[in-house]
LODRENPA-454494 format. One line per field, with one value per residue (C-alpha): x negated, y, z; residue in one letter; residue number from 1. Coordinates in nm, 3 decimals. Example, Ala and Ser with C-alpha at 12.3 -4.5 7.8 and 13.67 -1.06 7.14 Angstrom:
BEGIN
px = [-1.230 | -1.367] .
py = [-0.450 | -0.106] .
pz = [0.780 | 0.714] .
vofi = [a | s] .
fido = [1 | 2] .
END
This chain:
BEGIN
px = [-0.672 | -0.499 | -0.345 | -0.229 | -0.007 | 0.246 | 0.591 | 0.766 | 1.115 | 1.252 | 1.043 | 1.093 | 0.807 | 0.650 | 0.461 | 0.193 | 0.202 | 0.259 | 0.558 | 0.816 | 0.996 | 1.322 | 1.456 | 1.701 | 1.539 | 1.210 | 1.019 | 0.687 | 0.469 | 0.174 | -0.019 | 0.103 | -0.153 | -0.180 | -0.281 | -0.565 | -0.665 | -0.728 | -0.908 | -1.125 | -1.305 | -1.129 | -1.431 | -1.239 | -0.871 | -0.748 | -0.408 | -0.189 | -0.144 | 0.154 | 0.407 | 0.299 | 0.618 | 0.548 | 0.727 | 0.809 | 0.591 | 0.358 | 0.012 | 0.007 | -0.359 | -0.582 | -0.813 | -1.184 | -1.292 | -1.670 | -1.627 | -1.354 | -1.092 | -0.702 | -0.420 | -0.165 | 0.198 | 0.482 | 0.782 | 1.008 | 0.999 | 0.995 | 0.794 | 0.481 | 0.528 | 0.252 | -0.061 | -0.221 | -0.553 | -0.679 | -0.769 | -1.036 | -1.264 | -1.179 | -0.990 | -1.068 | -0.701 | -0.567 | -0.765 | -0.676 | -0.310 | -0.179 | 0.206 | 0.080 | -0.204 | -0.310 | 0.019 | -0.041 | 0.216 | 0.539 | 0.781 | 1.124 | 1.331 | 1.705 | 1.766 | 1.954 | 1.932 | 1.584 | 1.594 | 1.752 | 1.454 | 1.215 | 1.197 | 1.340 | 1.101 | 1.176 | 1.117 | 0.825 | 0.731 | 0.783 | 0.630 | 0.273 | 0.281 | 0.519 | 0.802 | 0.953 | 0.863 | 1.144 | 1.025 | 1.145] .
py = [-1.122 | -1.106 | -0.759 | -0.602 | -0.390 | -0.143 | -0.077 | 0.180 | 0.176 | 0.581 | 0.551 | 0.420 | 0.257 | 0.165 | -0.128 | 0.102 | 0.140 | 0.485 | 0.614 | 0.816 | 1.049 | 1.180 | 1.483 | 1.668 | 1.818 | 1.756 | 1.416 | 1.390 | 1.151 | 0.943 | 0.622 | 0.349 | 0.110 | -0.164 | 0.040 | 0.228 | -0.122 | -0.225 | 0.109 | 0.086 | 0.415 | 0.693 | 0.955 | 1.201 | 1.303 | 1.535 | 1.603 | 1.849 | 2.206 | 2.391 | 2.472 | 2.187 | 1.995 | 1.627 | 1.357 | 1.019 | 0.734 | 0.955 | 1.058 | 1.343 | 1.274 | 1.044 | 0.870 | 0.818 | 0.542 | 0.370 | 0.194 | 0.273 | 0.560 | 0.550 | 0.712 | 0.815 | 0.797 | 1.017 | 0.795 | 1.082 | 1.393 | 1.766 | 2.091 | 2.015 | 2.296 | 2.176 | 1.935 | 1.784 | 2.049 | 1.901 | 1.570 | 1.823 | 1.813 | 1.469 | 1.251 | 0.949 | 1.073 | 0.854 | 0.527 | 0.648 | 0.767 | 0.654 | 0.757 | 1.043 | 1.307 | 1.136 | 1.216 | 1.351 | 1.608 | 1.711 | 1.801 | 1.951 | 1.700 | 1.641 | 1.369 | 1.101 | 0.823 | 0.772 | 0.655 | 0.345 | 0.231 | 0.226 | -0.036 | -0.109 | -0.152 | -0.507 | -0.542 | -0.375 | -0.598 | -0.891 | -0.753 | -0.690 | -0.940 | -1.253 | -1.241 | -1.054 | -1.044 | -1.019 | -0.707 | -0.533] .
pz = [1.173 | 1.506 | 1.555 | 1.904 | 1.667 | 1.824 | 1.603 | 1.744 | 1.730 | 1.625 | 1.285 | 0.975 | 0.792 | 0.363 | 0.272 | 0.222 | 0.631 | 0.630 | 0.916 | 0.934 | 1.239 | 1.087 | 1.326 | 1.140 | 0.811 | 0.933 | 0.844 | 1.047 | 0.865 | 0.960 | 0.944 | 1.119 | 1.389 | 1.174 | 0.872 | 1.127 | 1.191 | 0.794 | 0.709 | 1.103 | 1.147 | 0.996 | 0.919 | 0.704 | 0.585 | 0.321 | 0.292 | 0.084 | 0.139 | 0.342 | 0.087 | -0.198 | -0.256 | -0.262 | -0.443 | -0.255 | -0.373 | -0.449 | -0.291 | -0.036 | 0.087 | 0.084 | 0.420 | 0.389 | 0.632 | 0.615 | 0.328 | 0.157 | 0.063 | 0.080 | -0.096 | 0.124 | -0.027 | 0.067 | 0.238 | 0.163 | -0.098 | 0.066 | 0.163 | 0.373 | 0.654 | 0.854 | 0.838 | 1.110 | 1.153 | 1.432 | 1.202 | 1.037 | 1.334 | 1.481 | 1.183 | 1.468 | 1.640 | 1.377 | 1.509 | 1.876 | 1.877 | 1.511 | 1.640 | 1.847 | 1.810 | 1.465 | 1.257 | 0.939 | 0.779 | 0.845 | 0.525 | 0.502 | 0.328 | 0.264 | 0.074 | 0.285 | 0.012 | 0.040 | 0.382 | 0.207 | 0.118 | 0.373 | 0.636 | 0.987 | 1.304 | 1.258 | 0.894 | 0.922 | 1.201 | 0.951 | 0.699 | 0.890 | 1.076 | 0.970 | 1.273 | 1.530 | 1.909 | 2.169 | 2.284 | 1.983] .
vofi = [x | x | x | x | x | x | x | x | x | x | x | x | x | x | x | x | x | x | x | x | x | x | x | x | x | x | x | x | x | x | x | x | x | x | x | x | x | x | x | x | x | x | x | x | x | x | x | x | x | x | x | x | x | x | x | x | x | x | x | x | x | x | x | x | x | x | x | x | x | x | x | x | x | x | x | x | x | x | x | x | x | x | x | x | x | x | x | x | x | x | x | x | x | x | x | x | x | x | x | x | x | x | x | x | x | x | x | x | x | x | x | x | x | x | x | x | x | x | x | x | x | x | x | x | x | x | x | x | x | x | x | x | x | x | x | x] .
fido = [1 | 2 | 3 | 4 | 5 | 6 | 7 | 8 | 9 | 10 | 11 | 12 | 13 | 14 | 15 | 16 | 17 | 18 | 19 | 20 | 21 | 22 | 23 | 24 | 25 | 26 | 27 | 28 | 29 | 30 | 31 | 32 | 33 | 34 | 35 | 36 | 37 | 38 | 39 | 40 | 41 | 42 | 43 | 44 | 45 | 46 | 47 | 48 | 49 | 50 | 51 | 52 | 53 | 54 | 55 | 56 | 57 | 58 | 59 | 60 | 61 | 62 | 63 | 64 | 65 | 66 | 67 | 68 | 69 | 70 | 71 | 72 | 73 | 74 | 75 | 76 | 77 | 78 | 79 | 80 | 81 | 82 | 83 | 84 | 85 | 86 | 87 | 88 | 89 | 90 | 91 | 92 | 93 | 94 | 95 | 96 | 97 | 98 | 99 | 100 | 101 | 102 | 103 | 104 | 105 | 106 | 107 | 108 | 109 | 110 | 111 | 112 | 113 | 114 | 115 | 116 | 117 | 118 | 119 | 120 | 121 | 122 | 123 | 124 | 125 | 126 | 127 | 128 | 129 | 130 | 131 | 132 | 133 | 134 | 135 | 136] .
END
């Protein structure tokens, strides 16, 4: 498939296509464009409750598109202090602004190691999509 995929460079990214803002002890987390593009029309999200502590690698949520349903897997461990309410009445921010209005949870975290092992913008970029454009 041919993909007019943004990868914006202040996050950090999973193979599972999930993103990651880190500012200071707070991780904002969300679902990247190319991920969007696999599930298409978002019709529902669930995600955890302010104040469950989730694990990385593990599911905080899942998506509900047409046809199918995804887990959604923590990038880092932490708090949830907020969810993304506004996906309840309109889970479609997540097609339209993946990096923007459609961002998922935000968690207090603090461990510095796990950064380690997410990817780059450019690895990322690789990873979805097989090379790097000069834009990057």
């Amino acid at each position: 498939m041919d993909y007019d995929t943004s990868v914006p460079r202040d996050l950090f990214y999973t193979n599972d296509h999930i993103w990651v803002l880190i500012e200071d002890d707070t991780a904002t987390i969300g679902i990247t464009d190319y991920g969007q593009g696999e599930l298409n029309e978002i019709v529902y999200v669930d995600l955890s409750e302010i104040g469950t502590n989730v694990d990385r690698g593990t599911a905080f949520g899942t998506m509900e598109a047409m046809k199918t349903v995804a887990e959604l897997i923590a990038p880092v461990s932490g708090e949830v202090i907020e969810i993304n309410d506004t996906l309840e009445a309109d889970p479609r921010l997540v097609n339209l602004d993946p990096y923007g209005e459609g961002w998922l949870i935000r968690v207090r975290w603090s461990d510095e190691d796990e950064l380690e092992g997410l990817m780059t913008p450019q690895d990322y970029q690789v990873y979805v999509l097989g090379d790097v454009e000069d834009d990057m």
